[in-house]
N, C-alpha and C positions, 0 to 999 in steps of 0.2 A: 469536369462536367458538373450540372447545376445537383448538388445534395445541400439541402436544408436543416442539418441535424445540428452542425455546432454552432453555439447561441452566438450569436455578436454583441460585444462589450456594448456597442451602441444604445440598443433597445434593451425593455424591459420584458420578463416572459410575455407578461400578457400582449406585450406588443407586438412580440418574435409569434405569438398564436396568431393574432390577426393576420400579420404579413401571410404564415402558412396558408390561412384561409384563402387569402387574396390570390395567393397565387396560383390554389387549386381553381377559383371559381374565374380569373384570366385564361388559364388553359381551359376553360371547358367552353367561356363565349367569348371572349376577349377584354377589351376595355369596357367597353358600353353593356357587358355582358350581366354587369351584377348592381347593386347596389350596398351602401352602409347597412341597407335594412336584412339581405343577404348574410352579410358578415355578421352581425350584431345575433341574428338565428341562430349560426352556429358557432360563435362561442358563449354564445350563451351570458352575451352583456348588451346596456342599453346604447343605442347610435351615440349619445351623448359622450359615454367612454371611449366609441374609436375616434370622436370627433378630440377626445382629448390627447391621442397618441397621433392620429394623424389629420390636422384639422381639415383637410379637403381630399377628395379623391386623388387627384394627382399628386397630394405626397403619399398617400398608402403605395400607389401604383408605382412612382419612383422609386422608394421603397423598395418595394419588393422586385424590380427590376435591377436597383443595385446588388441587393442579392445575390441577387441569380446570375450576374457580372461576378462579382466576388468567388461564387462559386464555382465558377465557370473557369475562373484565371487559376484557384486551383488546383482542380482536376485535369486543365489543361497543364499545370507543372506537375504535375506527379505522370503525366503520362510524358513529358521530359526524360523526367528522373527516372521510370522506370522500365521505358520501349525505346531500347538506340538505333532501331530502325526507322526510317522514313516510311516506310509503306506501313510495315507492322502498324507504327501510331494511327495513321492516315484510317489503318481498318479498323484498331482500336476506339479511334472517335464514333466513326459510323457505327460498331459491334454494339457501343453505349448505349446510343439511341434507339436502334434496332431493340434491344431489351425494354428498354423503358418505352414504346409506342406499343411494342405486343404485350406488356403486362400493365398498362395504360399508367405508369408512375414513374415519371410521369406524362402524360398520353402527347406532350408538345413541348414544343420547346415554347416558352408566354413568349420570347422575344420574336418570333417568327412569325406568329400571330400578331406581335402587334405590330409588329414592320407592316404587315397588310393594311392597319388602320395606320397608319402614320401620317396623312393629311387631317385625318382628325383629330392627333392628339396632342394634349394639353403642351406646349414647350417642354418644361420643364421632362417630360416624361417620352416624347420625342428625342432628346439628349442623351437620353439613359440608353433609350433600345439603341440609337447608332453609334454608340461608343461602346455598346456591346457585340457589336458588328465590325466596327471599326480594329479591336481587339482582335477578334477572331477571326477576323481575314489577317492580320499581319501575324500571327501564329501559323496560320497554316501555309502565307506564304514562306516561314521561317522554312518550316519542314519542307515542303517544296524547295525551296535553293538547295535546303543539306541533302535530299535527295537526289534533286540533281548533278550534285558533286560527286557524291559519292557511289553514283548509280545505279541505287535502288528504287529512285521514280523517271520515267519516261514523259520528259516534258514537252509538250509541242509550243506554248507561249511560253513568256517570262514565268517567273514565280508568282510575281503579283496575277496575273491575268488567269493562271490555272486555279491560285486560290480564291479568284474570285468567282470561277466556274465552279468550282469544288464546294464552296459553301453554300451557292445558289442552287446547285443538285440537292444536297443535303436536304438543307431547308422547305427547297421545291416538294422534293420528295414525303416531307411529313404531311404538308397540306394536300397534297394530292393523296396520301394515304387517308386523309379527314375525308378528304369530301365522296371517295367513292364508299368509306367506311372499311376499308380492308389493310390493317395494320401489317399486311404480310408487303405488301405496294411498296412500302419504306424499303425492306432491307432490298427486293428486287431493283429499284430505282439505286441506290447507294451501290449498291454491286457493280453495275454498270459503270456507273461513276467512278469505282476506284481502280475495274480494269483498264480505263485510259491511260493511267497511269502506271503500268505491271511495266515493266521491262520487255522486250520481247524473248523469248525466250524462258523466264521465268516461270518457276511451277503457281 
């Protein structure tokens, strides 16, 4: 799941600052939500210097959507490596977000936001959010199959079809958590979402 601490060889600090900004001030409006001149306020440099790290909106915003891919591919492998349950993980992803929507850090997933604007955005950054999607449905269809095998999730469709229900709860769930403004919304919504999948009989 998405953490922003360790630097990428790619960027420069100052540049690894920006991206941060950016991707605080995408979670709070979305795409269209901010400008250079936003960013440029809070770190305290002039538009000219982020125009010279990212010369257009859509590479800051790419950017900072690879990111959050990146970081997303590892957290989903360390909960691999370190939940060998299919449900356990399945709760494990939701428990993440569930934390991070109630202590608002971070208060969304940017990529679910900006799946909602996604007729409006730029190609290149349209590419980024569904190959971050595209990712994380075949993850969770992963765990899905190994739980069906091994019969620690109860599946009614294929793997692919529950993980694609499974992630559209998720996700559903945060923005309906936004809009009525009640952070607790998420974890009740996810709940529901991952009993479909208990076993019957299981505690």
């Amino acid at each position: 799941m998405p953490r922003h601490d360790a630097e990428s060889p790619a960027y420069s600090p100052k540049a690894l600052e920006i991206i941060a900004h950016a991707n605080e001030l995408i979670a709070s409006g979305g795409y269209n939500g901010f400008s250079y001149a936003d960013i440029a306020e809070r770190v305290a440099v002039r538009k000219a210097s982020i125009h010279h790290h990212f010369p257009a909106k859509a590479d800051l915003v790419k950017a900072t959507v690879a990111l959050h891919r990146e970081a997303t591919r590892r957290g989903l492998d360390t909960l691999d490596d370190a939940v060998p349950d299919a449900m356990a993980r399945l709760e494990a992803y939701a428990g993440f977000w569930a934390q991070c929507i109630e202590a608002s850090n971070p208060p969304i997933c940017i990529c679910a936001l900006l799946a909602a604007e996604l007729p409006s955005l730029p190609v290149e950054v349209a590419d980024e959010v569904k190959a971050h999607f595209e990712g994380l449905h075949a993850w969770v269809a992963s765990v899905m199959e190994e739980g069906n095998s091994s019969g620690t999730l109860r599946l009614v469709g294929t793997p692919l079809e529950e993980a694609s229900a499974f992630v559209a709860s998720i996700h559903g769930a945060m923005l309906g958590a936004r809009a009525v403004g009640d952070a607790a919304l998420f974890g009740t919504i996810a709940h529901q979402a991952l009993e479909r999948f208990r076993p019957r009989g299981a505690p």
